[in-house]
C-alpha positions as CSV (number, residue, x, y, z in Angstrom):
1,X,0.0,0.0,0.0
2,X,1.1,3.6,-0.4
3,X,0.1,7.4,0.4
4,X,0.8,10.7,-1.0
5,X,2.6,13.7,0.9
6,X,2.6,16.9,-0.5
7,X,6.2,19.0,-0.4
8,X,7.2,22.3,-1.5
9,X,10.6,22.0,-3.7
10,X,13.2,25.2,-2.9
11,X,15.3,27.0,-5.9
12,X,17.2,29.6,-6.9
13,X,17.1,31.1,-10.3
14,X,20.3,31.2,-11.9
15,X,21.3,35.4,-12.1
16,X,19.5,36.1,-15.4
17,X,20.4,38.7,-18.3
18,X,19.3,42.8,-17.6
19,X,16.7,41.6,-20.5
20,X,15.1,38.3,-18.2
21,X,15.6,40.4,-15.4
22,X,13.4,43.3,-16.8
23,X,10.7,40.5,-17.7
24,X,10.9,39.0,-14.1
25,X,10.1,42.6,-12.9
26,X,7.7,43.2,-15.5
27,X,5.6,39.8,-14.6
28,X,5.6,40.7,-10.6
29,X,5.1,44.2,-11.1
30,X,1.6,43.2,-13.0
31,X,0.7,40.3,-11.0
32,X,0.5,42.5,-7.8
33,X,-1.2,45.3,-9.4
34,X,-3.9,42.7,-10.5
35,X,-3.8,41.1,-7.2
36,X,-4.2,44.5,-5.4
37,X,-7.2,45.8,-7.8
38,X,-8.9,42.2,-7.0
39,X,-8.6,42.4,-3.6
40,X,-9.7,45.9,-2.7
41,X,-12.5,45.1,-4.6
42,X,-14.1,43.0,-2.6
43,X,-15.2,40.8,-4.9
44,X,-15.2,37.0,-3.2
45,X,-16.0,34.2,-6.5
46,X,-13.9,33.3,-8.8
47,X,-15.9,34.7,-11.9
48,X,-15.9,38.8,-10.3
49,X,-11.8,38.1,-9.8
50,X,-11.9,36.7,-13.5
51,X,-13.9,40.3,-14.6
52,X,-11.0,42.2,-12.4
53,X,-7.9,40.6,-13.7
54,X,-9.0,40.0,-17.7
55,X,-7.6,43.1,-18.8
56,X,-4.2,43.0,-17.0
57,X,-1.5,41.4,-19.0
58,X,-0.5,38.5,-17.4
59,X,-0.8,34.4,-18.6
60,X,-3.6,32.7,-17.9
61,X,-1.9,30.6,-15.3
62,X,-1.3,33.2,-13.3
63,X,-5.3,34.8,-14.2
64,X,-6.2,31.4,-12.6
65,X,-4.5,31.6,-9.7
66,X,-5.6,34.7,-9.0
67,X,-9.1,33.2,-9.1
68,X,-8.3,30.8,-7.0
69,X,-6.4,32.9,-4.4
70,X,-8.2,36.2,-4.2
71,X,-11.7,34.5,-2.9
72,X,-9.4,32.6,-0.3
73,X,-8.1,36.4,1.0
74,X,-11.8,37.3,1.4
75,X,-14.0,33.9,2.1
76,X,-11.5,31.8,4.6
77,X,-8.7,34.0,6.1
78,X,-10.7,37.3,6.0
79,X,-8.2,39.4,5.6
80,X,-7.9,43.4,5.8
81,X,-4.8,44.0,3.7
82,X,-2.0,42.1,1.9
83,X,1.5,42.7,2.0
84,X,3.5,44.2,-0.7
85,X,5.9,41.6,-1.1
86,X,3.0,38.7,-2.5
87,X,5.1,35.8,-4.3
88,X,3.3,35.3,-8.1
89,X,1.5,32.0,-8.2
90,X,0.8,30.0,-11.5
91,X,-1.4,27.5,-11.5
92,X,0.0,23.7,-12.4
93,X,-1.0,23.8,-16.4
94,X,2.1,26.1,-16.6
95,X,4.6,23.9,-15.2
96,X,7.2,23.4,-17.5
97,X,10.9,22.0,-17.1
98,X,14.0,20.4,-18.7
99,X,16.4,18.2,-16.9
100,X,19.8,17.5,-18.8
101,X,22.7,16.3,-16.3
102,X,25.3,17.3,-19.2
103,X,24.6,20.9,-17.9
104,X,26.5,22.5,-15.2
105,X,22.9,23.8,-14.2
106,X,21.1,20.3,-14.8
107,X,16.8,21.8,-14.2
108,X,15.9,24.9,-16.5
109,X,12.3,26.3,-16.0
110,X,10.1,28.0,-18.6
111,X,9.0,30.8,-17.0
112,X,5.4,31.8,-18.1
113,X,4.4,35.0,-19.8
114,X,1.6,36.2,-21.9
115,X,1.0,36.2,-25.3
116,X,2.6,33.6,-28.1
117,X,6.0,32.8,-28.2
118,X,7.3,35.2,-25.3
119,X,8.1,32.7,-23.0
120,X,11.9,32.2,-21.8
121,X,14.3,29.2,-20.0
122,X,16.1,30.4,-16.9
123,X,18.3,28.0,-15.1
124,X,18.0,26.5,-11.4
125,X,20.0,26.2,-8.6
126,X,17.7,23.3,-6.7
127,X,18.4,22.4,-3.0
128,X,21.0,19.6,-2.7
129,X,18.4,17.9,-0.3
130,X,15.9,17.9,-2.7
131,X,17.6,16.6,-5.6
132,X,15.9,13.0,-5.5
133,X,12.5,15.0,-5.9
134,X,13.5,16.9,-8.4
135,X,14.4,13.6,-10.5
136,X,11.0,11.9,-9.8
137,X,9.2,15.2,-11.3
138,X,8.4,13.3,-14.7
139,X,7.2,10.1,-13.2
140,X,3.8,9.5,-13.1
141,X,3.4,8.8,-9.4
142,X,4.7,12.6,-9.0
143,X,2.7,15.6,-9.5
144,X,3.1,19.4,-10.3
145,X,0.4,21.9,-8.3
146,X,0.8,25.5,-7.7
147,X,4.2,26.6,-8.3
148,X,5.4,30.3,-7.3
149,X,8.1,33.4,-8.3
150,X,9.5,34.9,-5.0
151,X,11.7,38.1,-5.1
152,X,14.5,37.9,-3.0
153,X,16.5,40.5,-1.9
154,X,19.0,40.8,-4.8
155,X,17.8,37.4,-6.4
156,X,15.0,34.9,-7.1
157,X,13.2,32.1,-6.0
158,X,11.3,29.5,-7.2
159,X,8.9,27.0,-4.7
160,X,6.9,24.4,-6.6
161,X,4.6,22.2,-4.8
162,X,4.5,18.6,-5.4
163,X,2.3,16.0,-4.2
164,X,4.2,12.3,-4.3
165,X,3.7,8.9,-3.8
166,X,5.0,7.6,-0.3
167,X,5.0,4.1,1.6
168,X,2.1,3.7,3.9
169,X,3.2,4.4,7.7
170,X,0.7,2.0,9.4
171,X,2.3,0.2,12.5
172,X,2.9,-3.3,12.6
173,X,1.8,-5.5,15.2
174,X,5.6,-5.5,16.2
175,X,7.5,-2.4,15.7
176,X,10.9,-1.6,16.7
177,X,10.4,1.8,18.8
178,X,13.1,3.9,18.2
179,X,13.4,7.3,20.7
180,X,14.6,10.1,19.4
181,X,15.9,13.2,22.1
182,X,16.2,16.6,20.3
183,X,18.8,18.7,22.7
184,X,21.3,21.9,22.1
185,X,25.0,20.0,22.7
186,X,24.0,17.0,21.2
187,X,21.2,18.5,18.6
188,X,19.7,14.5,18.1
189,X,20.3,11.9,19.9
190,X,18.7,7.9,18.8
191,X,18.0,4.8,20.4
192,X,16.3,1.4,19.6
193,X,15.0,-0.4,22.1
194,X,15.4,-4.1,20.5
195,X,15.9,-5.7,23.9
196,X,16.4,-5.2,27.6
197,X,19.3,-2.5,26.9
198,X,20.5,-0.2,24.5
199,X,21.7,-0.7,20.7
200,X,24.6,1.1,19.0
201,X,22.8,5.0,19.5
202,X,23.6,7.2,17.1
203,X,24.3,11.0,18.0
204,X,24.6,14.3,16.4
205,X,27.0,16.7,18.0
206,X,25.7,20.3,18.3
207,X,28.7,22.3,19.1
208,X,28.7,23.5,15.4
209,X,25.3,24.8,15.8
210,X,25.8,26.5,19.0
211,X,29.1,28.0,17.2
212,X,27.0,29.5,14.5
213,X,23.8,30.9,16.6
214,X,26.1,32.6,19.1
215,X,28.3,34.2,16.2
216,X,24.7,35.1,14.5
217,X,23.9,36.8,17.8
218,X,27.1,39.3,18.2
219,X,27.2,39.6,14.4
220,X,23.8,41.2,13.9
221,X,24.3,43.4,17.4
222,X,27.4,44.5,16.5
223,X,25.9,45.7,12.3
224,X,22.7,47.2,14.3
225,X,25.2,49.5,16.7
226,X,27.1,50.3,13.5
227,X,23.8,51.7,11.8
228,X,24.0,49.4,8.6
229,X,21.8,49.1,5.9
230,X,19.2,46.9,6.6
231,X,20.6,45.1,3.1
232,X,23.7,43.7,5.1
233,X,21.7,42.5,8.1
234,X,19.6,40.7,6.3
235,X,22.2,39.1,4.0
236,X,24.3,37.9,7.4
237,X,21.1,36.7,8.7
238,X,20.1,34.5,5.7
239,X,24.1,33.3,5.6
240,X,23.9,31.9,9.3
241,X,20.0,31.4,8.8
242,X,21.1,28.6,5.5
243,X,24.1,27.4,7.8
244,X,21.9,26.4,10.7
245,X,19.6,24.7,8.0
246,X,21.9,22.7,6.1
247,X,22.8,21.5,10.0
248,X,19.2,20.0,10.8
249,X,18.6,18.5,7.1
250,X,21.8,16.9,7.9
251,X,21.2,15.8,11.0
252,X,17.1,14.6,10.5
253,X,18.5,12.7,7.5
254,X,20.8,10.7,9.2
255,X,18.4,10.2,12.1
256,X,16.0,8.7,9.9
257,X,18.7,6.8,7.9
258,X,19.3,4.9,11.8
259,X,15.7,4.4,12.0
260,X,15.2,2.5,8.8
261,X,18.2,0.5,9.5
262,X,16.2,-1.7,12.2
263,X,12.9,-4.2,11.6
264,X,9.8,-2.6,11.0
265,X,10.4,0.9,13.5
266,X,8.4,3.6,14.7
267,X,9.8,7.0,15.5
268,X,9.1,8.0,19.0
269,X,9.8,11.7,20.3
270,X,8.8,13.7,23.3
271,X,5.4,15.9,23.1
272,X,7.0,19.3,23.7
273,X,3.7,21.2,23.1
274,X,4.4,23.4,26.3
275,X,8.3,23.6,26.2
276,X,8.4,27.1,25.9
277,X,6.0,28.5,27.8
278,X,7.7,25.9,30.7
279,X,11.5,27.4,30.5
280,X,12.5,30.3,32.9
281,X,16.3,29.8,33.6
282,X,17.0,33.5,33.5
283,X,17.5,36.0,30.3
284,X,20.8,34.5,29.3
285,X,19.7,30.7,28.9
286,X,16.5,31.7,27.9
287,X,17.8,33.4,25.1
288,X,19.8,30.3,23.7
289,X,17.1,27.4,24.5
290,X,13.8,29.7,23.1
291,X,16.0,30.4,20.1
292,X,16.6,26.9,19.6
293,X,13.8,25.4,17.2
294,X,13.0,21.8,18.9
295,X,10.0,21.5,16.6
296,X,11.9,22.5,13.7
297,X,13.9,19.6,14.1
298,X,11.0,17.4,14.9
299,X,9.0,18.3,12.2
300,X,11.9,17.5,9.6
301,X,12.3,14.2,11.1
302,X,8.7,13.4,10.9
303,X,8.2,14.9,7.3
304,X,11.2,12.7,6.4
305,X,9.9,9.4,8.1
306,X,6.5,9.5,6.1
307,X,8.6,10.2,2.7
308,X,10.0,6.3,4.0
309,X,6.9,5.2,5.5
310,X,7.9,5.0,9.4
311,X,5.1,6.2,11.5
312,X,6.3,8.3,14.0
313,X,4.4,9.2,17.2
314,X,4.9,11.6,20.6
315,X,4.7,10.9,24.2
316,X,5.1,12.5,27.9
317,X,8.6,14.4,28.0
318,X,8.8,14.6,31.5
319,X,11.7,13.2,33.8
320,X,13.2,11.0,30.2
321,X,16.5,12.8,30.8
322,X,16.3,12.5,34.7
323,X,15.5,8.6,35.2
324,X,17.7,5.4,34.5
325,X,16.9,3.5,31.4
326,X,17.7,0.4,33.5
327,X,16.2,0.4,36.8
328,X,13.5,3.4,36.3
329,X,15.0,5.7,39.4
330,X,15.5,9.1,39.4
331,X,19.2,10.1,39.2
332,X,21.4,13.1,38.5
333,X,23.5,14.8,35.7
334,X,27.0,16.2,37.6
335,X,28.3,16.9,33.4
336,X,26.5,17.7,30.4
337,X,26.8,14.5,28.7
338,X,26.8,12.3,31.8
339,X,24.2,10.5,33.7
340,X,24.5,9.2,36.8
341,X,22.6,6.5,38.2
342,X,21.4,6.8,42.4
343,X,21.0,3.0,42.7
344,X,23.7,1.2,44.3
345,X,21.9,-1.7,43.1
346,X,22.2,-1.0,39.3
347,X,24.8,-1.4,37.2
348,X,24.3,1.7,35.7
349,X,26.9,3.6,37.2
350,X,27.5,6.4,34.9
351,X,26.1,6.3,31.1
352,X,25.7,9.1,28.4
353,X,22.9,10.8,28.9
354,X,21.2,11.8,25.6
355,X,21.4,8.0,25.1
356,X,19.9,7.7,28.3
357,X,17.0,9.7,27.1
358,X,16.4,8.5,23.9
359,X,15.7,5.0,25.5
360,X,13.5,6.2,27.8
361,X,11.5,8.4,24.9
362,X,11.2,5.1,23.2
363,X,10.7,2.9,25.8
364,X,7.8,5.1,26.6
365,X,6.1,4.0,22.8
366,X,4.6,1.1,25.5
367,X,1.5,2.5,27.4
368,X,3.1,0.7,30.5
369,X,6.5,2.9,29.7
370,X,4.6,6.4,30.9
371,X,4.8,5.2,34.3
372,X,6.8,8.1,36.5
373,X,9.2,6.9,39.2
374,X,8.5,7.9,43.0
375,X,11.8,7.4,44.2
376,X,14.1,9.9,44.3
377,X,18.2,9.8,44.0
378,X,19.0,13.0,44.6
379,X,19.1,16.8,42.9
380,X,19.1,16.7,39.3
381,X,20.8,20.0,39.1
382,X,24.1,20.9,37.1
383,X,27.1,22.6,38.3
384,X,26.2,26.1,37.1
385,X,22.6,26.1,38.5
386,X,21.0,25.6,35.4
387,X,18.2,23.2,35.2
388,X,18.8,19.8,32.9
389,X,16.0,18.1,31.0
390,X,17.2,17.0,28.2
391,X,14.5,18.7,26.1
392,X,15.8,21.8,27.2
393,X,19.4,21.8,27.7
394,X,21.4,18.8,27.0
């Protein structure tokens, strides 16, 4: 059996010619004048948007999507104004590509304008993560929907929405739970719990994304007490913005490779719903762990599981970084990285403690896992008086 998931593919228009580059203005300039006049019009069906936006002199891909778009605006989001900066939308009949891997830019796309014989090829710069997408465009189990120009600062962008084929995520009646902890020095951490202890983990080191988000931070204070152009902010943002990204694709991609490498598994990852509203470790640590996007990361693991057809589901975060994955009491964390089991009994003495986590998340995949230790072993405070769940700071 099989589903379809719907993704939005990312791209960069090669830098075009002063002529494309006129035409490219030309075509957004037009499409938001049309979109504007629609709008402020009031009008909420597609046949008064069709009366409004006949007479502009745009291709009839972009006319009906502008049919399509405008009654949204009034009917479902009821909205009282729209930005300046609207992307154009064409509708899926205008779709058009070629794919040669001769090329040093392998994907050109026709962009669409009106009237006969004016449309023109621009090349692509697609997102590495993307490519195997981009290859399955001209199969028939992959389809082309809206697609849409974005001006960019000093380039473009094109996002095209595809709707694919996927394998169908349904549990078996034996999965292979496999706990995922999402933290800020170790940014994943994995565990499958195929038995009584834990298999080779697999672990993501964060220090390189710490690096970046604390260079991001002095960077832009330093441009805003220097007065520069908003141009050159925004450009350093992007550059650390793209570094951080490329980080989590990599990291959720690997993640996900480590799941499918065991029998039949299921994803399982802590319900952090709340986490934010929950943190108050003073303005310093706030600032690094509410700037840290734990859903971000969760959400590209989970978009990457369905594309490979492992279900993935969420349970209680509470006390998985502060219990023993062994003997279920509460212990402490005197380091980062290291647990530290209270009973004497156990022969957990000391054991990694993102590891320790993980097992826990996905030991908790059992309903009989939720269950919360009563006995205590001690503070679970770190050395500098920070608080230490692992969904906060690892």
């Amino acid at each position: 059996m099989s589903a379809t998931a719907i993704k939005t593919l990312e791209a960069t228009l090669a830098t075009p010619t002063q002529h494309k580059e006129c035409k490219l203005r030309e075509t957004v300039a037009t499409y938001r004048t049309a979109l504007e006049h629609a709008f402020e019009s009031g009008e909420t069906t597609k046949t008064g948007v069709n009366n409004i936006v006949t007479e502009y002199d745009l291709t009839s891909y972009a006319k009906d999507a502008l049919k399509q778009y405008v009654p949204q605006l009034q009917n479902t989001y009821d909205a009282s104004e729209i930005s300046d900066d609207h992307p154009v939308r064409f509708t899926s009949r205008g779709w058009n590509f070629d794919h040669d891997s001769s090329r040093h830019h392998e994907y050109c796309w026709r962009v669409p304008r009106a009237g006969r014989g004016t449309s023109y090829w621009i090349p692509l710069q697609i997102n590495p993560s993307q490519s195997d997408l981009w290859e399955r465009l001209g199969d028939d189990d992959t389809s082309v929907g809206e697609f849409r120009l974005i001006e960019h600062n000093s380039s473009w962008m094109l996002h095209v929405t595809v709707e694919f084929d996927v394998p169908d995520n349904t549990e078996s009646d034996d999965p292979t739970p496999v706990g995922f902890d999402i933290g800020e020095s170790t940014l994943v951490a994995g565990c499958a719990c195929t038995g009584d202890d834990t298999t080779t983990p697999f672990l993501f080191d964060g220090s390189d994304a710490r690096r970046y988000r604390k260079q991001m931070h002095t960077t832009l204070q330093r441009l805003q007490r220097r007065d520069a152009t908003q141009w050159r902010i925004d450009n350093q943002f992007e550059y650390f913005q793209n570094a951080l990204t490329d980080m989590v694709e990599t990291a959720t991609r690997r993640a996900v490779e480590y799941a499918q490498s065991f029998t039949d598994p299921i994803i399982v990852m802590e319900d952090l719903s709340f986490i934010r509203e929950d943190l108050d470790y003073g303005k310093f640590m706030n600032r690094r762990l509410h700037a840290w996007a734990f859903s971000r990361l969760q959400g590209r693991i989970e978009d990457k599981a369905s594309e490979v057809g492992i279900p993935v589901r969420y349970v209680n975060a509470y006390y998985t970084s502060q219990i023993c994955h062994v003997c279920n009491h509460v212990g402490n964390r005197s380091g980062q990285a290291e647990f530290q089991c209270s009973n004497n009994e156990c022969w957990v003495s000391e054991y990694q403690a993102d590891v320790n986590a993980a097992y826990n998340i996905g030991h908790r995949y059992n309903a009989w896992g939720e269950s919360l230790p009563v006995k205590s072993g001690g503070d679970d405070i770190l050395r500098d008086g920070s608080a230490c769940d692992s969904t906060t700071e690892q």
